[in-house]
C-alpha positions as CSV (number, residue, x, y, z in Angstrom):
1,X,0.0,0.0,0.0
2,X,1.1,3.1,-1.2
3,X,1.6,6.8,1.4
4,X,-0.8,9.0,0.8
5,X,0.5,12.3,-1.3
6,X,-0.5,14.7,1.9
7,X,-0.1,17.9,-0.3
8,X,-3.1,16.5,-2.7
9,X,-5.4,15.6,0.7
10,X,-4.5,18.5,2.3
11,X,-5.4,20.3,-0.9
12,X,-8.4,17.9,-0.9
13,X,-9.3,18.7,2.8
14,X,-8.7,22.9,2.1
15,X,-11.3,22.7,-1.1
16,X,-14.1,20.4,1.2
17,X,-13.8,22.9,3.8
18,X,-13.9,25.8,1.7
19,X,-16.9,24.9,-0.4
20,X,-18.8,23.7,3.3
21,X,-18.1,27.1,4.3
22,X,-19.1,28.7,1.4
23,X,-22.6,26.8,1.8
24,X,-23.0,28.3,5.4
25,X,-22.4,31.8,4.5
26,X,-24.0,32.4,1.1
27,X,-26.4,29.5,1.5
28,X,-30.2,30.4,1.6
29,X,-29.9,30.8,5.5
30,X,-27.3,33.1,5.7
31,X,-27.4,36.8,7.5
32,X,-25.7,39.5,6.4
33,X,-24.5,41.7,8.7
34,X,-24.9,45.0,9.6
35,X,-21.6,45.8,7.3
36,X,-23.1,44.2,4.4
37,X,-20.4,41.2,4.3
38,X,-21.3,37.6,4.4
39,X,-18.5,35.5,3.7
40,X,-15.7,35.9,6.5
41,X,-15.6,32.3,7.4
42,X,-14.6,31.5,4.0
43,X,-10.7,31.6,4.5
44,X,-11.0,30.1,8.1
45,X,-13.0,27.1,6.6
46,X,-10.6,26.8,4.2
47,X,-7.7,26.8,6.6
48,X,-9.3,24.2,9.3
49,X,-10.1,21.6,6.1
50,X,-6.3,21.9,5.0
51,X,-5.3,20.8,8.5
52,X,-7.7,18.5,8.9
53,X,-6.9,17.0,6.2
54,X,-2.8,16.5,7.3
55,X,-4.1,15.5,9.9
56,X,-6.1,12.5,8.6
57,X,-3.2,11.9,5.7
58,X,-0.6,11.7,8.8
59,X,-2.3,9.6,10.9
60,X,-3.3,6.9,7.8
61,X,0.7,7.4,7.1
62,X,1.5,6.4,10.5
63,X,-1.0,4.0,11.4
64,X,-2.6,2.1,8.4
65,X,0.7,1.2,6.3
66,X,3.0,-0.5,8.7
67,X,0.6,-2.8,9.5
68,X,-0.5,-4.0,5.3
């Protein structure tokens, strides 16, 4: 079994998050604010899907492949 490239699902993990965030804050339910802005979670979501997905891609690495 082969590592995991952990650029690609980290990549992977920073699109996933982006696009879930994107749903929360220009989905049908969001608010604006009193500013006019909707969309500041965007780069957060973003940045929590990239680590979580090094996070999953290191602990598949460390876990999973010694063992097959």
């Amino acid at each position: 079994m082969n590592k995991w490239n952990t650029l690609r699902v980290a990549m992977y993990g920073a699109c996933l998050g982006l696009l879930y965030a994107a749903f929360l804050e220009i989905g049908l339910g969001a608010q604006v604010d009193m500013y006019g802005r909707a969309g500041g979670g965007l780069i957060g979501g973003t940045i929590v899907g990239g680590i979580l997905g090094l996070l999953i891609s290191g602990f598949r690495n460390l876990f999973v492949r010694p063992f097959s």
